[in-house]
N, CA, C and O atoms as CSV, one atom per row, in Angstrom:
chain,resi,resn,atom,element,x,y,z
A,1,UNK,N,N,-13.601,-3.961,-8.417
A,1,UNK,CA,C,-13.854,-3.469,-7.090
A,1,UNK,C,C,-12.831,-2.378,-6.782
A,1,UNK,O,O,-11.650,-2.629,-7.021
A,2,UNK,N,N,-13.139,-1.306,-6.324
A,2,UNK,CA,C,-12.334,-0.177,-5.734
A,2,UNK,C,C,-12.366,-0.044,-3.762
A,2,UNK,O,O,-13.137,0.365,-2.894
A,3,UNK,N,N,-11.565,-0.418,-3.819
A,3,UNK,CA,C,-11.124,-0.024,-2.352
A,3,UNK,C,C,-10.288,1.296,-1.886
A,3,UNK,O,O,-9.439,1.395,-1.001
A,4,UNK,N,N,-10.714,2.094,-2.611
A,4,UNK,CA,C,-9.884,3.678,-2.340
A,4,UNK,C,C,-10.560,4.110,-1.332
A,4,UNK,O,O,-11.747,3.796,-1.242
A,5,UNK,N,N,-10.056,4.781,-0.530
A,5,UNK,CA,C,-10.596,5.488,0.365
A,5,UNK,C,C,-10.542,7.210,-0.559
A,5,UNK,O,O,-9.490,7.536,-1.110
A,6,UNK,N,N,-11.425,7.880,-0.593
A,6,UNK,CA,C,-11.340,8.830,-1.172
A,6,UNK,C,C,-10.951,10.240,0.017
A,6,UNK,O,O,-11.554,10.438,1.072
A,7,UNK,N,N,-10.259,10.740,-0.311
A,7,UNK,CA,C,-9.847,11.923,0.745
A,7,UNK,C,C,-8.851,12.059,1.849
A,7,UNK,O,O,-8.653,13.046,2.558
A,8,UNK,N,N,-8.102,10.589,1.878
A,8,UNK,CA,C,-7.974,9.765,3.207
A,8,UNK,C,C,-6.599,10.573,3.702
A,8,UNK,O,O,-6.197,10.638,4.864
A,9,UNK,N,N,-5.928,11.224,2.419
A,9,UNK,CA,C,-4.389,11.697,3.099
A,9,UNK,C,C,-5.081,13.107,3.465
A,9,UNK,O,O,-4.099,13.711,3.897
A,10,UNK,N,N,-5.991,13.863,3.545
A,10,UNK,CA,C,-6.284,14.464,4.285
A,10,UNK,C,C,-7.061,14.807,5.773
A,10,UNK,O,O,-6.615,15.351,6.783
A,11,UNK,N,N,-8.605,14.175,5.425
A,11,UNK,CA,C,-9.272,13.905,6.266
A,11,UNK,C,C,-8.339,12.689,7.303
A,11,UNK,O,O,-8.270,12.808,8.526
A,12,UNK,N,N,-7.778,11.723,6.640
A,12,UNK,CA,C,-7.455,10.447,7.772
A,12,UNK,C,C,-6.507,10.701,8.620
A,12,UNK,O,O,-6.477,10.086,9.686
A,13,UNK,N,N,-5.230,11.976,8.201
A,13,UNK,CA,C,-4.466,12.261,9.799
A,13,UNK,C,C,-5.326,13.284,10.215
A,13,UNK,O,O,-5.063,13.555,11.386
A,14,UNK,N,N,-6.329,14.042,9.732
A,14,UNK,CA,C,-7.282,15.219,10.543
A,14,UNK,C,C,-8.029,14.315,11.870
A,14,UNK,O,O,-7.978,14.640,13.056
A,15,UNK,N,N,-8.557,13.390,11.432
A,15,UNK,CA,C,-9.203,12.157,12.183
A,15,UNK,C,C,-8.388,11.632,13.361
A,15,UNK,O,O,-8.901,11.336,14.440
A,16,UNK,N,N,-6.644,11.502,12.998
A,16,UNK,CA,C,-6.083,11.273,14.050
A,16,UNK,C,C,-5.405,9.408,14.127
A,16,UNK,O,O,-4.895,8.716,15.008
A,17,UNK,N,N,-5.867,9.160,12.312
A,17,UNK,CA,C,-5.183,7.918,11.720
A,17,UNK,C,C,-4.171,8.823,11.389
A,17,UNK,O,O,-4.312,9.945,10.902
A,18,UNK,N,N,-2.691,7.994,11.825
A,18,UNK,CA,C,-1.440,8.277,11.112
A,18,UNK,C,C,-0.883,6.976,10.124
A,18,UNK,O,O,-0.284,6.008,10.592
A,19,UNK,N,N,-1.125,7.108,9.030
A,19,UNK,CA,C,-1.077,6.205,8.500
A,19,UNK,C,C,-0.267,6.091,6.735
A,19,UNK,O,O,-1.400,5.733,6.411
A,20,UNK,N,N,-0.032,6.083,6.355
A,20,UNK,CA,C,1.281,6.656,5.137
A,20,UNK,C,C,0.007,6.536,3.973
A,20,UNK,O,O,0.348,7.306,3.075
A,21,UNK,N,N,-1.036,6.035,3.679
A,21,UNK,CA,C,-2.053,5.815,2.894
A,21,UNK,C,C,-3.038,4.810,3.754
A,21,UNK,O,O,-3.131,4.445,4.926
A,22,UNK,N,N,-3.805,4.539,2.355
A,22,UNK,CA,C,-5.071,3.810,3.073
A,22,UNK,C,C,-4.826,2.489,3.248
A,22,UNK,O,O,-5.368,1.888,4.175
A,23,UNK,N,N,-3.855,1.777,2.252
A,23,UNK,CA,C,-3.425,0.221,2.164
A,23,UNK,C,C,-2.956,-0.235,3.705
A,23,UNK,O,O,-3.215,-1.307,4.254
A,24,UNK,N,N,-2.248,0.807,4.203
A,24,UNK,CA,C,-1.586,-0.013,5.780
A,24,UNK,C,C,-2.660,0.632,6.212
A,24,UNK,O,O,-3.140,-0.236,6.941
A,25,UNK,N,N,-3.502,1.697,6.293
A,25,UNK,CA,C,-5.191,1.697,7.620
A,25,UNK,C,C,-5.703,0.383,7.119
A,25,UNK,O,O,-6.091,-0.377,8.006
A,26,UNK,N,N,-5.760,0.089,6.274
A,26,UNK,CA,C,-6.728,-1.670,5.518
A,26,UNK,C,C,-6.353,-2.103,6.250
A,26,UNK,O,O,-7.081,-2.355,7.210
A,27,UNK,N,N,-4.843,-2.503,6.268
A,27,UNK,CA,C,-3.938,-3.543,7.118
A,27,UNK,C,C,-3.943,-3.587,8.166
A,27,UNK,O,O,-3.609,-4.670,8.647
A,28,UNK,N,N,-4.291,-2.538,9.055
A,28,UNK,CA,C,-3.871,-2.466,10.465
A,28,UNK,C,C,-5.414,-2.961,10.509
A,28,UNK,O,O,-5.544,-4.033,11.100
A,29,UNK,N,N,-6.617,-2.390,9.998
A,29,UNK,CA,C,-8.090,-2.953,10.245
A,29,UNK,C,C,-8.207,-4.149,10.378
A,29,UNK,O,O,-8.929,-4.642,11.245
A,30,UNK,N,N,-7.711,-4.638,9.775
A,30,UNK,CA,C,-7.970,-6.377,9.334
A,30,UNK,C,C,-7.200,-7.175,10.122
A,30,UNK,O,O,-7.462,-8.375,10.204
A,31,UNK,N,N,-6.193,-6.641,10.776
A,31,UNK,CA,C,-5.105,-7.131,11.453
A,31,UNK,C,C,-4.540,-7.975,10.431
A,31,UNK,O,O,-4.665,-9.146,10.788
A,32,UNK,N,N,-3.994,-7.882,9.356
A,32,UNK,CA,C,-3.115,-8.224,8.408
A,32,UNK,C,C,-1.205,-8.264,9.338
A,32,UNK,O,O,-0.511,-7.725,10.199
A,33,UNK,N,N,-1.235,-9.078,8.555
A,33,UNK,CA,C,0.420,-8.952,8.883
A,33,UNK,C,C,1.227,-8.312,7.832
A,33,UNK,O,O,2.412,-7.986,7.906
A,34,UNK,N,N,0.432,-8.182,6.863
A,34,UNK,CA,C,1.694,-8.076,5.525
A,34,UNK,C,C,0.580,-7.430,4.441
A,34,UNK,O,O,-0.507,-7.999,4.347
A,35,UNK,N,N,0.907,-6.012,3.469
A,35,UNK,CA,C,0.236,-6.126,2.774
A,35,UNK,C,C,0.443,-5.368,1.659
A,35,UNK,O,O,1.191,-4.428,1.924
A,36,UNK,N,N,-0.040,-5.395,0.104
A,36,UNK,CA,C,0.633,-5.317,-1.041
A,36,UNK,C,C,-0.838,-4.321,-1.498
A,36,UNK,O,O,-2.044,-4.511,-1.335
A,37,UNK,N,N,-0.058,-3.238,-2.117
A,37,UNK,CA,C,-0.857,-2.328,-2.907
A,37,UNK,C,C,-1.295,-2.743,-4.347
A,37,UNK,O,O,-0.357,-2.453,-5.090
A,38,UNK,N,N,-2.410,-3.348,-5.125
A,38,UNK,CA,C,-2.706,-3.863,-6.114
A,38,UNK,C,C,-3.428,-3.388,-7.444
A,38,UNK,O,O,-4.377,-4.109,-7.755
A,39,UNK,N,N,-3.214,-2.495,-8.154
A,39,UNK,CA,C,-4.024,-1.380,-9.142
A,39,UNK,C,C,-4.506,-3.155,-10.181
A,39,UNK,O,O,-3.875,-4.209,-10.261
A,40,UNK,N,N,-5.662,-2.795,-10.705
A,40,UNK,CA,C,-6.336,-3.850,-11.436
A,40,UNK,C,C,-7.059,-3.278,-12.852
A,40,UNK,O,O,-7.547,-2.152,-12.960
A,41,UNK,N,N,-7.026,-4.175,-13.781
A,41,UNK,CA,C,-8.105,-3.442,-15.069
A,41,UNK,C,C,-8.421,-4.687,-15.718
A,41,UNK,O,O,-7.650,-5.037,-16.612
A,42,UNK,N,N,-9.668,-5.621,-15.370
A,42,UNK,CA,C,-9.547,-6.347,-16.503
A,42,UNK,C,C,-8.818,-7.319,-15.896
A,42,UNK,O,O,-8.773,-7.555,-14.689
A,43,UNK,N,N,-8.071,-8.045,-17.053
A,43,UNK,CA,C,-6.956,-9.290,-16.051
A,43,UNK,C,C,-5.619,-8.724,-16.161
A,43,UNK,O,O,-4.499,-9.215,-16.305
A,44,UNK,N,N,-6.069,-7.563,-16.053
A,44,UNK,CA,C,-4.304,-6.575,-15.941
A,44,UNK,C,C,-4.248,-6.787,-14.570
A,44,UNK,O,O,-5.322,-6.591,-14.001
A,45,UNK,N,N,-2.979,-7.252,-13.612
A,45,UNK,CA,C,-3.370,-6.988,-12.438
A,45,UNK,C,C,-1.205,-6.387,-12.262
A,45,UNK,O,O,-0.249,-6.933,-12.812
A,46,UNK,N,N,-1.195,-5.164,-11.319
A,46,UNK,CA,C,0.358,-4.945,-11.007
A,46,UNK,C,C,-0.136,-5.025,-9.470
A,46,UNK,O,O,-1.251,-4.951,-8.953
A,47,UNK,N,N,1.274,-5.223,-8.922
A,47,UNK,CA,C,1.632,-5.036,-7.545
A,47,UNK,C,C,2.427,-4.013,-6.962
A,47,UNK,O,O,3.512,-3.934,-7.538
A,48,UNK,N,N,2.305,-3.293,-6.139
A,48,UNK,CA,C,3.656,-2.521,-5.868
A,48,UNK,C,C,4.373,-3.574,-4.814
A,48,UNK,O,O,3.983,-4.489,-4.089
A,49,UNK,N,N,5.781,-2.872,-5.162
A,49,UNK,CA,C,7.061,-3.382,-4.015
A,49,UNK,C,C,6.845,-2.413,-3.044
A,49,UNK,O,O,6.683,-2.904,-1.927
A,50,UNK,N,N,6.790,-1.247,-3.091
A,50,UNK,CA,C,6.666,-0.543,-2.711
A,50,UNK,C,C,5.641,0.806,-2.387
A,50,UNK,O,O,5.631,1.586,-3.340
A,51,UNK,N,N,4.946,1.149,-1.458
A,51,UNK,CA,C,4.423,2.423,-1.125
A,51,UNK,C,C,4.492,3.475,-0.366
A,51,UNK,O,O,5.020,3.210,0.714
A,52,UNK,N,N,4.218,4.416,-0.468
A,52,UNK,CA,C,4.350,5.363,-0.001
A,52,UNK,C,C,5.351,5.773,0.863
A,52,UNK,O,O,5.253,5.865,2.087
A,53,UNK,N,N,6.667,6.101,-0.072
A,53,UNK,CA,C,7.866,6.163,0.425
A,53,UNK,C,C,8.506,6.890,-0.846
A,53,UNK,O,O,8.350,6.706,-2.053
A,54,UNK,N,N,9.220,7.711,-0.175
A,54,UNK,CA,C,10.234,8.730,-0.670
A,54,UNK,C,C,11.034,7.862,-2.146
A,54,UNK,O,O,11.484,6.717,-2.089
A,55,UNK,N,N,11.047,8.688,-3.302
A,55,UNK,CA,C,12.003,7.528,-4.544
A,55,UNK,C,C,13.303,7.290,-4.063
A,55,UNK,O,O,13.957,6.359,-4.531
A,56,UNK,N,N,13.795,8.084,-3.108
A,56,UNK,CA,C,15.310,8.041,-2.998
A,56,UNK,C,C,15.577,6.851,-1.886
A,56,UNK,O,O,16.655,6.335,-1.590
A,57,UNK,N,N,14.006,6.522,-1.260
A,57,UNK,CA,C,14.333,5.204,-0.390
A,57,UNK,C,C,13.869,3.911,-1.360
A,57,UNK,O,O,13.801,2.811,-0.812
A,58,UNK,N,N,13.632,3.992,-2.419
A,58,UNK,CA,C,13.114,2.828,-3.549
A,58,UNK,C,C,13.991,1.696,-2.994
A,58,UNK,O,O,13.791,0.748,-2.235
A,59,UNK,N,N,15.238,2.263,-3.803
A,59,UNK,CA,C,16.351,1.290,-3.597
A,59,UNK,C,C,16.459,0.295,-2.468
A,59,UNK,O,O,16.872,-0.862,-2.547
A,60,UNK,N,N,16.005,0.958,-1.369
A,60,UNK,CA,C,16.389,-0.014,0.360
A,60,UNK,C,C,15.436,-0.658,0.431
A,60,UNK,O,O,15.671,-1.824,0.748
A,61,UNK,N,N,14.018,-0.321,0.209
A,61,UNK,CA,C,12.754,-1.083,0.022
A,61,UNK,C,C,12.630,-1.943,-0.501
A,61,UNK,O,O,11.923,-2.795,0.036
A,62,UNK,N,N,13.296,-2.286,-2.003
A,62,UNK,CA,C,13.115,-2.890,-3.010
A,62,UNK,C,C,13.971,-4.381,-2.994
A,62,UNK,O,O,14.464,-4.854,-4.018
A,63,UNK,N,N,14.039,-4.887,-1.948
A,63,UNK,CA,C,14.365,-5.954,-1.806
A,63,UNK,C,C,13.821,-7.370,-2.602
A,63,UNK,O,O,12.705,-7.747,-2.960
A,64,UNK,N,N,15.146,-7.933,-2.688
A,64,UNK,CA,C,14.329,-9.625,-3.338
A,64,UNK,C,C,13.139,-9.761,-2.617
A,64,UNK,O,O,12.057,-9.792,-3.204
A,65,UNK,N,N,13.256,-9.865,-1.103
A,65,UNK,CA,C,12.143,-10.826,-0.414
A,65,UNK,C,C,10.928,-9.917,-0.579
A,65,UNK,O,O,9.827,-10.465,-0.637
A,66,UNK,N,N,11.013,-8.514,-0.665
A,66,UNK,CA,C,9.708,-7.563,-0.932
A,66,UNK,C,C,9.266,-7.814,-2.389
A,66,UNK,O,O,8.137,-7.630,-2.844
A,67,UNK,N,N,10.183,-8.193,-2.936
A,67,UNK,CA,C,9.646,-8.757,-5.040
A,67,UNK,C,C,9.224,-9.702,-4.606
A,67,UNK,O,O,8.065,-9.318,-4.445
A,68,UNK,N,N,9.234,-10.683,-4.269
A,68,UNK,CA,C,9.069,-12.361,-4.206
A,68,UNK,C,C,7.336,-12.126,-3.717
A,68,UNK,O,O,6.364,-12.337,-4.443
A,69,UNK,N,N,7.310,-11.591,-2.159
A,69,UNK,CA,C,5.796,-11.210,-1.975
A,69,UNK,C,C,5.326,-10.199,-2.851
A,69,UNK,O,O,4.253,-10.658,-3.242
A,70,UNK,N,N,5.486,-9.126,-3.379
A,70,UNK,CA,C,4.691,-8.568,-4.206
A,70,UNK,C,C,4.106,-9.399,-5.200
A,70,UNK,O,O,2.991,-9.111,-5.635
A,71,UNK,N,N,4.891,-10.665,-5.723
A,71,UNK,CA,C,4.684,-11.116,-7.217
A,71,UNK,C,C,3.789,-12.739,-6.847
A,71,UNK,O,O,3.385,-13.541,-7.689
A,72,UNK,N,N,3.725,-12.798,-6.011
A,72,UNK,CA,C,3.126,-14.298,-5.347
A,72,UNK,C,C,1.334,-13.982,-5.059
A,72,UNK,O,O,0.619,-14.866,-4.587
């Protein structure tokens, strides 16, 4: 299953969503509290710790408690 929004970092702040990607517009839709970016192939499955954020903020992001939910 693909849940990409195709076009979305353009068209979606033209629209007047400010939103860093499509994973937190998902999130805010659904009224999620919490939510993890998931690329899949097969029974390959990764998580990010992190999205859509600058590499030089990796480090501050990348917290135990942000590993612990990414990997759960």
């Amino acid at each position: 299953m693909d849940l990409q929004i195709p076009g979305f970092r353009n068209g979606g702040c033209v629209a007047g969503h400010h939103f860093a990607g499509h994973t937190e517009l998902l999130a805010k839709l659904t009224g999620a509290r919490d939510s993890v970016m998931i690329l899949a192939h097969g029974d390959f499955r990764v998580s990010h710790v992190t999205t859509h954020i600058a590499l030089e903020d990796v480090p501050k992001r990348a917290t135990p408690e942000r590993m612990r939910r990414a990997s759960t």
